[in-house]
Structures are given as structure tokens and as C-alpha cells.
C-alpha positions, 0 to 999 in steps of 0.5 A, spaced: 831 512 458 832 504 456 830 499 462 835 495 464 837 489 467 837 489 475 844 488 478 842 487 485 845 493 487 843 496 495 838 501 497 843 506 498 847 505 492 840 506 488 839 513 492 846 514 489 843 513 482 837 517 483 841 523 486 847 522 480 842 522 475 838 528 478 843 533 477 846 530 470 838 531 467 837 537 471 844 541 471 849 537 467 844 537 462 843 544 460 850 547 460 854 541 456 854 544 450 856 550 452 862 547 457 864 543 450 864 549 446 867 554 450 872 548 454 869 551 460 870 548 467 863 547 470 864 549 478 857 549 479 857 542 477 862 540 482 858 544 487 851 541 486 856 534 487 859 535 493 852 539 496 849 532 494 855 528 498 856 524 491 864 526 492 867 521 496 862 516 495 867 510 494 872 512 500 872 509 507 867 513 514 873 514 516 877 519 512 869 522 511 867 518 505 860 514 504 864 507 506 862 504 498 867 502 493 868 502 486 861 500 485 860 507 488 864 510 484 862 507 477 855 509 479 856 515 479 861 517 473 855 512 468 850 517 471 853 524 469 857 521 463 850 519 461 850 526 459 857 529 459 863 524 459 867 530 460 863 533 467 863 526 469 870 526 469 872 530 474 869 526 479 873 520 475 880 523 476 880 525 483 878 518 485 885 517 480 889 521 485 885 517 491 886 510 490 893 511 491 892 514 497 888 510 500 892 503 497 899 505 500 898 511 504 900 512 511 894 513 516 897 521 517 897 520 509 890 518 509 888 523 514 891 529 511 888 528 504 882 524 503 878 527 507 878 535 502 876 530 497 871 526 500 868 533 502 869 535 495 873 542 499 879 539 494 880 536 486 885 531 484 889 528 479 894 523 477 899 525 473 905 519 469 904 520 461 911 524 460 912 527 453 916 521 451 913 516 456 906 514 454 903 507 454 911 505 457 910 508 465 917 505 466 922 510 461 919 515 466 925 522 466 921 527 471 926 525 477 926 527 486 931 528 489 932 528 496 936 534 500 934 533 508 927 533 509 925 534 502 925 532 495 927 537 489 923 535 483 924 536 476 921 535 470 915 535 464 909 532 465 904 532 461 896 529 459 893 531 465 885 531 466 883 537 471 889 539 470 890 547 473 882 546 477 885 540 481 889 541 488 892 534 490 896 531 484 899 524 485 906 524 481 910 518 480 918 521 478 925 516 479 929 517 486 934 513 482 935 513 475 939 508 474 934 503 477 930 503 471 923 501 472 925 499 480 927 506 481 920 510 480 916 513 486 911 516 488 909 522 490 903 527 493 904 534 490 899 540 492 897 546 489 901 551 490 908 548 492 914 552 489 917 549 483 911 547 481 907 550 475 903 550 469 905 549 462 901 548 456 892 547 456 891 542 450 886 542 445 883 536 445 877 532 440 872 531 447 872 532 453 872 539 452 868 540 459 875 537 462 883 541 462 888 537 461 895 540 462 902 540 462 905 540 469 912 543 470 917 541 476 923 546 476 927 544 484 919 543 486 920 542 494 916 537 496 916 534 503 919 527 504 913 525 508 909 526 501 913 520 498 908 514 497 908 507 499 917 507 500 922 509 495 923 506 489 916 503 489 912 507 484 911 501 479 908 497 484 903 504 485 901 505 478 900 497 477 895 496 483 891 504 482 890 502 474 887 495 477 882 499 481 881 505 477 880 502 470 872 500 471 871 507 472 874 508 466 869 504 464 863 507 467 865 513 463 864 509 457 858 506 458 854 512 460 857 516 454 853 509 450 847 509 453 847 517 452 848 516 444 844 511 444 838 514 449 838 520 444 839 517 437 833 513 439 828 519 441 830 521 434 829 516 429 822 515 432 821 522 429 825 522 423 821 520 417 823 518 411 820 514 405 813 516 408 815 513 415 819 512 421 826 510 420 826 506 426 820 501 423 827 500 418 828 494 419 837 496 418 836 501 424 832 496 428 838 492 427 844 497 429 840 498 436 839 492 437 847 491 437 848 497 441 843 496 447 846 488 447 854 491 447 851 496 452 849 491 456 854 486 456 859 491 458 855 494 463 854 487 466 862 485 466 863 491 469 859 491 476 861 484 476 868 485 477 866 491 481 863 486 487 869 482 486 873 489 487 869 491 493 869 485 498 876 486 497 878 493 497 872 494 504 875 487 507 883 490 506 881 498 509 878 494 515 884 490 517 888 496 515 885 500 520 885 495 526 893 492 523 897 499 522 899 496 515 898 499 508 892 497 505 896 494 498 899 489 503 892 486 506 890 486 499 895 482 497 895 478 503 888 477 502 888 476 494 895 474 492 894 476 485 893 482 482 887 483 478 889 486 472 886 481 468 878 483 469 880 490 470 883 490 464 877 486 460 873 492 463 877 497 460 877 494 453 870 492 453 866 498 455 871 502 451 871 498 446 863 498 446 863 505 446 867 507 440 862 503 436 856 505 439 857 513 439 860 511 431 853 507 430 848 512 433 851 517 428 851 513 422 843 512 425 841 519 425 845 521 419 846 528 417 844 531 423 848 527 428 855 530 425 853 537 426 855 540 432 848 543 434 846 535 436 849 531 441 850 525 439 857 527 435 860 530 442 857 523 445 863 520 439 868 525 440 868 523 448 868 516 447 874 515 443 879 517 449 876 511 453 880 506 449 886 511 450 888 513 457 889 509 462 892 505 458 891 504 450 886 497 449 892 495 445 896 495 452 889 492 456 890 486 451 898 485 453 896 486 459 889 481 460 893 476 454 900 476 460 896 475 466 892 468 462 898 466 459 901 466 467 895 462 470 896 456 465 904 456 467 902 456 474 897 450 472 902 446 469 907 448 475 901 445 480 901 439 476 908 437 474 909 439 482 903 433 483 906 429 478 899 429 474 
């Protein structure tokens, strides 16, 4: 495995990396073909996770987890998607279905459902794209509505990653059609609940390892103690989610790079052509120098945002827990603007650097790197959906290119203001 530059990160969040790695090379490693192939769940793996405490890693003591971050999280996801970002994602997706949990949920919300996944007793998943609304959330059809004490359901939704293994979904349907954009909410929704069942399993290009699903709502019965941060706040629940949750998208991408590129680099130190080893060639020496440096440069914005993330994110759980208010609205009392910009560059970069290093590696092994026998193809396969969910790269470049053309309004208005 290539050395890499030293991001400072602590002693526990080093153990965390050896224990990730540990079970990626020593369990992960032996069976992905077989979950890729075979579109196989890997149980096991979520067993050897959840026995190494590795599930709630980024989740406050309180509610049973490590007491880290993002940083955390990310650690983990690069480890095991450095082997499969397939397996890797289940850790990813159920950090999806808790972040919103964790950002607007009560203390009994937190109590009753962070704990199970935490403990890796539980999975979650986060279920918005809908089979007309995809990169545009706010078209959103699934509607609640509310008789007594509970709030009927109905709807399709689809695209969901750990779809039928999960057990917790954080769901966003509209209470108020007519509101539009300001009409969505969202919901907690648990296995099992009648109304709710399972539609079409998809066929996908990568991340075989990993089900995604069509869910289906037909008068599904859902506790009114189950909505999210108020009615008609749903919008505000997805935007400030994807602003924590898109660097572990990130770390997705970056471990799948560094795993292609782990691998092409074994074999092209072996494979001889024209009487010597092709990474003597001066051509195969320049692509690697391009994929270790996108690597790299992705990896350091990435743990950078993250450390940005993390002093906010711990400082807002601690005042949360001695104020009795959300956690979304210390943050926003402590950081008045979203981070979506970085969030957003962290999406775009990494999965952007993934793409064409997985592209380039097979290019570098040739024939052998598009046959299925060789991982460096499924390591390409895998890449391509990090520049998709969470949010398209063409959607994270509105969103950074938003926030940038906001901040030198703002400037000026400061300045007009000063009478600069």
C-alpha cells in the first residue's frame, strides 16, 4: 500500500484505521468478487464491524456511539471501499439515515434510534430520489397525511442503497402539496410498519455488494412522533444531511482510487513487455504520477473540510445536550452559513478523481484490467455512482458555484453598507 502524507489525525482515530483495514484485507478482501458477482449482502462483514465497535463511530457516547465525527466515519468508509465500495457502503448509508436524526431529531428521537445503529443492532438508509424526482428533491409526489395520531403515507420511492437489509429509513414525503418546496417533511419509518413494502431490486453497473431498492407506501401508518424537525421542513432536513454526508461520499471514492491504484501498481511491476517491466515506461510512470497526485490532493480536501465539520458538529451535540434544542439549530447559531460549498467540493473532487483514476488503471493494465477475473474493472464499475447519488457533480457544481456567487453579493452589500 502507498505511503501517504500524515494528516495529523489522533491515536484513536489510527486505531480506527488499523481495525477498518484489518477486516477490509482480512474479510472484505476474500469475498468481494463473490458479493459482486452474486449481488450478495455480506452479513458477515456487518457482524466483524459491528464486534470491532466500528458502526457508530461518528455518533455522540450518549446515544452509544465513539463520541467522533465525520473524520471518523470517513476513516472507516476509505479503509473498507479501498477493497469494495460496495461493502463499504453500508457503513456509508446508515450514517445517511443518522445524520438527520442526529441534526433535528428530539432527545427521545435520538434515544430510541441512534442507539441500534450505533450498536450495529440496526441498518439505515435514507430514501428522497422518486421515479420523477431525482437531482430536483423539491418535485417530491410521496405524500403524509395526517388522521389523529398518525400520518398515512403513499408513494414510490426509489434508488435506495441497502434498501430491503435496512431497518431504520429516513423518508422525506409532502404534508402539503400545494406548498411546493415548503411543503416537504421528514419522517423516521421502521421496517415492518404496515403500508410499507418492497418494490423492484435493480440491476446495477457497481456496487453489487450493496441492494438498492424500490420502496413502496400504500396508507403506510406512521406515528406523528416519527416526523423530523416540524412539518413542512423537509428541504432544510435534506440540504443540512448532504452538507455532512457528502465527504463520506467522498471517502467512498477515494478508497476505491487508492485500491485500483494499489493494484494496477502490483501488476504493472510484474507485467513485462518488450523485454522489461511496463512501469520502467516512462508513459505508465506518468499516469501514476497523475493518479497518486488527484489521490492525494482529493484526500487532503476531504480531512480538511472534515476537521472544519467536526469542531462544529461536537461543539453543537454538546450545547444541544445542556440547551434542549435541535442540534441544526446550535449549528446555525454557531456557523450562520451552510457549508455547502466545501461539502460540495469534497463531492465533486473526490469522485471526480475517482472516475478517472479507476479509467486510467485499467488503461494501464491493458487487456487483463476489463476482464472480470481482475479487480481493477469493478474498481471502474464502482467509481461511476460516486459522481451520481448525493447529488449529480453537475448538481454539486450549481450548488458550489451558488454559494460563491452569494458570498461576493454579500461582500459588496458589506461594502455599499461601509460606504467603501
Amino acid at each position: 500500500m502507498l505511503q501517504t502524507l500524515d494528516h495529523e489525525f489522533t491515536e484513536e482515530q489510527k486505531e480506527i484505521v488499523k481495525l477498518a483495514r484489518e477486516i477490509a484485507l482480512k474479510k472484505v478482501k476474500p469475498i468481494r468478487m463473490e458479493c459482486d458477482e452474486e449481488e450478495r449482502f455480506p452479513w458477515e462483514i456487518v457482524a466483524e464491524l459491528k464486534k470491532a465497535d466500528l458502526c457508530g463511530v461518528y455518533l455522540p457516547t450518549q446515544y452509544g456511539g465513539f463520541g467522533g465525527a465525520n473524520t471518523e466515519l470517513c476513516l472507516v468508509i476509505e479503509e473498507i471501499s479501498k477493497v469494495c465500495g460496495g461493502i463499504g457502503l453500508s457503513v456509508a448509508t446508515s450514517a445517511l439515515c443518522a445524520i438527520p436524526i442526529v441534526l433535528f431529531g428530539t432527545e427521545e428521537q435520538k434515544k430510541r434510534w441512534l442507539p441500534p445503529l450505533a450498536a450495529g443492532d440496526k441498518l439505515g438508509a435514507f430514501t428522497i430520489t422518486e421515479p420523477e424526482s431525482g437531482s430536483d428533491a423539491t418535485s417530491t409526489r410521496t405524500t403524509a397525511k395526517l388522521e389523529g395520531d398518525y400520518y398515512l403515507i403513499n408513494g414510490t420511492k426509489n434508488f435506495c442503497s441497502s434498501g430491503e437489509v435496512s431497518d431504520i429509513y429516513t423518508l422525506f414525503a409532502s404534508t402539503n402539496p400545494t406548498k411546493g418546496a415548503r411543503g416537504i417533511s421528514a419522517f423516521v419509518v421502521e421496517k415492518g410498519t404496515p403500508g410499507f413494502t418492497f418494490g423492484k431490486k435493480e440491476m446495477k453497473m457497481g456496487i453489487r455488494a450493496n441492494p438498492t431498492y424500490e420502496l413502496v407506501f400504500n396508507n403506510c401508518k406512521v406515528p406523528k412522533g416519527n416526523l423530523l424537525g416540524g412539518e413542512g421542513r423537509g428541504l432544510f432536513v435534506a440540504q443540512a444531511t448532504f452538507d455532512f454526508s457528502r465527504p463520506g461520499v467522498g471517502a467512498q471514492a477515494v478508497g476505491i482510487a487508492q485500491g485500483a491504484l494499489d493494484e494496477t501498481i502490483q501488476y504493472v511491476k510484474m507485467r513485462k513487455q518488450f523485454g522489461q517491466t511496463i512501469i520502467s515506461f516512462q508513459a505508465i510512470q506518468h499516469m501514476i504520477a497523475d493518479c497518486a497526485t488527484k489521490i492525494e490532493t482529493s484526500r487532503s480536501l476531504l480531512y480538511a473540510v472534515n476537521r472544519v465539520m467536526d469542531k462544529a458538529m461536537k461543539e453543537a451535540v454538546a450545547r444541544s445536550a445542556q440547551s434542549g434544542k435541535l442540534v441544526y439549530e446550535e449549528l446555525r447559531a454557531l456557523k450562520p452559513d451552510r457549508i455547502t460549498k466545501y461539502s460540495g467540493m469534497v463531492k465533486l473532487a473526490c469522485s471526480e478523481a475517482a472516475m478517472q483514476v479507476t479509467t486510467d488503471c485499467v488503461q494501464m493494465c491493458g487487456g487483463i484490467g476489463y476482464m472480470r477475473d481482475f479487480p481493477v474493472e469493478k474498481y471502474m464499475r464502482d467509481a461511476k455512482i460516486t459522481q451520481i447519488y448525493e447529488g449529480t457533480s453537475q448538481i454539486q457544481k450549481n450548488e458550489i458555484a451558488m454559494m460563491i456567487i452569494k458570498e461576493y453579493a454579500s461582500k459588496e452589500r458589506a461594502k455599499e453598507a461601509a460606504g467603501v
